[in-house]
N, C-alpha and C positions, 0 to 999 in steps of 0.2 A: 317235525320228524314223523316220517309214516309207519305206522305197526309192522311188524313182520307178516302179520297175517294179510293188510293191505298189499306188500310187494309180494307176497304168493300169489296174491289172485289176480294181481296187474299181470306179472307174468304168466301167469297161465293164459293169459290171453294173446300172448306172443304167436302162434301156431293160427289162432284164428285174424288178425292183425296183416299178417304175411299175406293169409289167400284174400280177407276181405275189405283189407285196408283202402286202396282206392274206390273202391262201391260205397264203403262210407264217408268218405269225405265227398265222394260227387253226392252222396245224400246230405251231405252239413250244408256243404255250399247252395244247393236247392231251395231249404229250410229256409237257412241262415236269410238270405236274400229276400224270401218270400215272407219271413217276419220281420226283418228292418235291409228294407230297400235303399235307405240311405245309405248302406253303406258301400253299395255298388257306386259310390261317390269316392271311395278310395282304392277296392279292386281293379285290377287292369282286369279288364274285360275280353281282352284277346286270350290272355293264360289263362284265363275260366274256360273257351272258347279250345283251346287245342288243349286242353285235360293238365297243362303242365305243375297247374297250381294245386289242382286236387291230387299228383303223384308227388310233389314236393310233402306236401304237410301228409299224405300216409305215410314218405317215408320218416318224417319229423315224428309222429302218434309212434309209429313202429321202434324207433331207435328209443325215444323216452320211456318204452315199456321193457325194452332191455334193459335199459342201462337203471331201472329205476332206483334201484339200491346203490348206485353210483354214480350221484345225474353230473357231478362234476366231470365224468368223461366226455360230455357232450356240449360244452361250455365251450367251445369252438362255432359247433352247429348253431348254438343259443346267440351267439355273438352276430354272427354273420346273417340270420334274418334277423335280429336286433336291429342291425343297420336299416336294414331294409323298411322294418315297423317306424321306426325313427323318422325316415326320410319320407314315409308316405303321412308320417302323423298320428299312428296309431297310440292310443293312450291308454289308459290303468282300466278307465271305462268300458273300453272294449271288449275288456276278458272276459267278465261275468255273461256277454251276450254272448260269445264265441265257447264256451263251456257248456250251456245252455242247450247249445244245437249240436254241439258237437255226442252231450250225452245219447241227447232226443235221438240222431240217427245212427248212433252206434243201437239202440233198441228196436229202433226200426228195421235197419237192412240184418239185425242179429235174431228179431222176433224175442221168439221163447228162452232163448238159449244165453241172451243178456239178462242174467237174473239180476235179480234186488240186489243182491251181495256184490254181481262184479260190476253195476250200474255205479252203487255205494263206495267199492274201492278204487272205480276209476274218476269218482269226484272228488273224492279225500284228495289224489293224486294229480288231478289236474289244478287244482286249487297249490301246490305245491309249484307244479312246472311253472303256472303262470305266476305266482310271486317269481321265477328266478326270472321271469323275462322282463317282469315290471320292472326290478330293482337294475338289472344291467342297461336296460331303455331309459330309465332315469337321470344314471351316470353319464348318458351319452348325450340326452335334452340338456342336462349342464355345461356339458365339456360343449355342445355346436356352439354356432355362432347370434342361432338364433332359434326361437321355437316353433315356430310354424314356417308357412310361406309368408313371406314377402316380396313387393313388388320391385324386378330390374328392367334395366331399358336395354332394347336391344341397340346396342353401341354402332354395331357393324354387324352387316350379312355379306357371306362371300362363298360366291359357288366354288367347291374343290374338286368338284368331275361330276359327271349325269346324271349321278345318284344323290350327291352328298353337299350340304348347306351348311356350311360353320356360322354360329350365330354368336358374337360375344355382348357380354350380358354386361350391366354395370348395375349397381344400385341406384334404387331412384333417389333414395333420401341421400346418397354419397358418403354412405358408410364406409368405414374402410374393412376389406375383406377379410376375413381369415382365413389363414393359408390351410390347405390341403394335403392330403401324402398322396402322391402319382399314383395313380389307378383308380384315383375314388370315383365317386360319381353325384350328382344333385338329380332333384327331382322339380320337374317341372310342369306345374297344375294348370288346366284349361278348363277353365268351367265358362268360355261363351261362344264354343264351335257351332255353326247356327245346325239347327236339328237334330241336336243329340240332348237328349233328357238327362243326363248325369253327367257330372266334373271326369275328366279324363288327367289323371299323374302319370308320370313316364317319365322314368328313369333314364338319363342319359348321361356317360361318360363325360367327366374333366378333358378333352383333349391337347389342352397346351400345359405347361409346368407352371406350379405355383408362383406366387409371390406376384402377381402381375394385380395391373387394377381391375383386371377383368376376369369372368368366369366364361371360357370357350366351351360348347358343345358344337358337335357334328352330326349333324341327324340325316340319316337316310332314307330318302322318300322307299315305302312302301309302293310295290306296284298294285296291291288290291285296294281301292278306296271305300270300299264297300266298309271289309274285314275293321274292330275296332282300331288294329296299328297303320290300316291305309287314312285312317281317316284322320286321326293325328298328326301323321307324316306331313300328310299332304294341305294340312291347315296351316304347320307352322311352313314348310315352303311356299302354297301362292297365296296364304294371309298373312303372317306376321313381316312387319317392316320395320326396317330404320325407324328408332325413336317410339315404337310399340312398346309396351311392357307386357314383361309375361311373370307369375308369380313363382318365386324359388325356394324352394330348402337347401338347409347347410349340408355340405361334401360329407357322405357317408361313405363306407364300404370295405374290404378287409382282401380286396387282392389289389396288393400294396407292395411296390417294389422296396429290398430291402437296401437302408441306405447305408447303412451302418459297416455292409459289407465289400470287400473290393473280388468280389468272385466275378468273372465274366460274366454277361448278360444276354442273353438271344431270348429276343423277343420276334414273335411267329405270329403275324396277321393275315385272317381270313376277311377279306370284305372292310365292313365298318368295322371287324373289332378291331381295328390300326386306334381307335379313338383312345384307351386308356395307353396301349403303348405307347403313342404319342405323347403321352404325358409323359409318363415313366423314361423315354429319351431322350425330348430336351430336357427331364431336371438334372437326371445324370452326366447329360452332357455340361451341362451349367456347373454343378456341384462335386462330380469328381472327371475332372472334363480325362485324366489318363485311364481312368476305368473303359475296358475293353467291351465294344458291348458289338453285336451283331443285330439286324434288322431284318426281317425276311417281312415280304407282303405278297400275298397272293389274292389275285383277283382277275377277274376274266381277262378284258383286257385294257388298255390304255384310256378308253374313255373314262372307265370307274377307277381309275386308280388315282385316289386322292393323295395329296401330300407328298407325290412324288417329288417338285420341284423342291419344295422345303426339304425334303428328306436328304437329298443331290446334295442343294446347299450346305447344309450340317454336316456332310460327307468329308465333302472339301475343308472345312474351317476344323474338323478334328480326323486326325489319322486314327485314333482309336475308335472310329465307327466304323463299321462295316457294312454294307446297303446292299440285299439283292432283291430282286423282282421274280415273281413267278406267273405266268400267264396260261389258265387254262385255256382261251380260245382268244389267242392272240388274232388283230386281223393283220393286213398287208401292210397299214403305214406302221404299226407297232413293229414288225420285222426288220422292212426297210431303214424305219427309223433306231432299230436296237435299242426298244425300252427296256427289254427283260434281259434275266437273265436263263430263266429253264421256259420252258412250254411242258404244261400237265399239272400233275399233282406235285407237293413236298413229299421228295422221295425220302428212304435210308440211305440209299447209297448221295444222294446229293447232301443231305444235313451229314453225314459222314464225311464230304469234302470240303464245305465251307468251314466247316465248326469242328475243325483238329480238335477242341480240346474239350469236345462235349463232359464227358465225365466230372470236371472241374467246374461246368456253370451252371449257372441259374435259369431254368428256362419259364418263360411268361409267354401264352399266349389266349387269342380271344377271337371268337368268329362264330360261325354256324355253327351247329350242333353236329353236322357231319363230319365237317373239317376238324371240328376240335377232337373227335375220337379217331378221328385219322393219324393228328398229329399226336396225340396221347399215346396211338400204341406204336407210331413208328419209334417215338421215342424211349419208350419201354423196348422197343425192338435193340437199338443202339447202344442201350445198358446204360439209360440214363435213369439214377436213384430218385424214389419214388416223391422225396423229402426234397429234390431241387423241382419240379414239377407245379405250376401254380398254374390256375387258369381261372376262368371265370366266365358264366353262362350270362344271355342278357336274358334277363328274367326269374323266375323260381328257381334255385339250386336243383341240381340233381346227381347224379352218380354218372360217373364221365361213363363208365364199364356196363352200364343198364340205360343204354339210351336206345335202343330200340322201338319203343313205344314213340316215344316223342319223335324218331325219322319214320316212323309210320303216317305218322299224324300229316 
């Protein structure tokens, strides 16, 4: 339990947290790195790279000094980078370094003005937070399937359009797998990309429905090979092959279709984020095959537009799917050929016409970061409640309503 004099002085730091929160986590991360560079063996390098991982954990530092006298309001937040820690491997050992630096540069980018007293009350309290992350991170290394990486063979590779590679995985030892909730996602470790000094992990989406002997991902080649996710991308497309192994952890993640429920479903893909929908409607279609669900996919045009034919198929075999296509820069054989169904953006007035009964469903979607705040406020536009709304960023969390920095970037 923390003093009352301790959550006085955590919050009084609320006001300076707001303006100088990101400056101090791009100074932890600096730090952090610069005294154990190991562990840039777990970081994704690209979210250190476009700032999204030092504005994720201010807004993380920032909410835990509100909520401090209440941190059970934030046990959502705690939960859902829990997954995340879980799935890259992060362990109880980690805390004490990550405390460390995180005090160092709150004094640094703070100077004079981080005295003794709110150095002292914000270690008492971080010593707090990080017990509630350890103990939830715990629960979840028991509940996986397994505790670290292990080795799976890649089964099958199959190109699904110009961008995108499904790879399914199997275990090597021929374990048998354990099942998942649609939406999750694994994490998949490279540590022998030739000239890169540090193990590269990258999270990628479940894209087929549980229960199967395999674990599907769909990875999108990056067009910069340079950049850390061009250079991943483009390792597992023209390196890994049939009968390669690549190292995995257990299904993590917490945007999770609900199953329990028979409320309509419209699910809204941008690009590659079709990948956890994809999960979430074949299992629905499997497990409540009368459950009404909707599909939208948007992507330029015909070439990138994976999963179309499977999607077609699933169409036909259940009346209660519903399938549209949206093509921002459709070419001539996509016309000719009437792949789509709109040209442009996911309007109001079009999710208005397909989705009579918006009000009543569930909406899931996943894509860019532009597209997601596109379809976030058309959907608030159509008076869809805030509580059916689920989405999911690939990479560090953030605030769907404060993403301006991150489409800056």
């Amino acid at each position: 339990m923390l003093s009352q004099k301790t959550i006085d002085i955590v919050k009084s730091t609320v006001p300076v947290l707001e303006e100088y929160g990101t400056k101090i986590t791009k100074r932890f991360y600096q730090m952090m790195f610069e005294n154990h560079p190991e562990l840039l063996n777990i970081f994704n390098h690209a979210n250190q790279q476009k700032g999204r991982q030092q504005t994720a954990l201010a807004n993380t530092v920032y909410a835990a000094a509100v909520y401090i006298d209440r941190l059970e309001e934030i046990i959502p937040v705690v939960k859902q980078i829990a997954h995340k820690h879980r799935s890259l491997g992060v362990k109880p050992e980690h805390y004490p370094i990550v405390g460390e630096n995180l005090l160092a540069a709150i004094k640094d980018v703070l100077g004079d003005t981080a005295t003794d007293e709110i150095i002292n009350a914000w270690a008492e309290a971080y010593g707090v937070i990080a017990d509630a992350f350890i103990s939830v991170e715990k629960e979840m290394y028991e509940a996986a399937g397994w505790d670290d990486f292990i080795p799976f063979m890649v089964a099958k590779k199959v190109k699904e359009s110009d961008e995108i590679i499904s790879f399914y995985l199997k275990p090597a030892d021929n374990r048998n797998l354990p099942t998942f909730i649609p939406g999750q996602y694994i994490s998949v470790k490279l540590d022998q990309i030739p000239g890169e000094t540090y193990t590269h992990i990258r999270q990628y989406s479940l894209s087929d429905a549980p229960g199967k002997d395999y674990y599907r991902i769909s990875v999108k080649r990056e067009k910069d090979g340079i950049q850390p996710d061009g250079v991943v991308t483009n390792y597992l497309h023209d390196q890994v092959n049939e009968g390669d192994q690549l190292l995995v952890s257990a299904p993590a993640g917490d945007f999770t279709v609900d199953l329990n429920s028979n409320d309509p479903i419209v699910l809204i893909a941008g690009g590659v984020g079709v990948t956890p929908l994809m999960s979430m409607m074949n299992h629905v279609m499997a497990a409540q095959p009368e459950r009404e669900v909707v599909m939208i996919q948007a992507v330029r045009n015909g070439r990138v537009h994976a999963f179309r034919e499977d999607i077609i198929a699933k169409n036909f075999e259940h009346p209660s799917l519903h399938y549209y296509a949206c093509y921002s820069d459709p070419t001539e054989e996509d016309k000719q050929e009437g792949r789509f169904h709109k040209e442009g953006l996911v309007t109001k007035e079009w999710l208005e016409e397909i989705v009579p009964n918006a009000a009543k469903s569930q909406f899931y979607f996943c894509g860019p970061v532009g597209f997601m705040k596109h379809v976030f406020g058309t959907l608030k536009e159509i008076g869809v409640a805030e509580d059916r709304i689920h989405y999911e960023f690939f990479g560090p969390s953030m605030s769907i309503e404060k993403t301006e920095e991150v489409l800056a970037n």
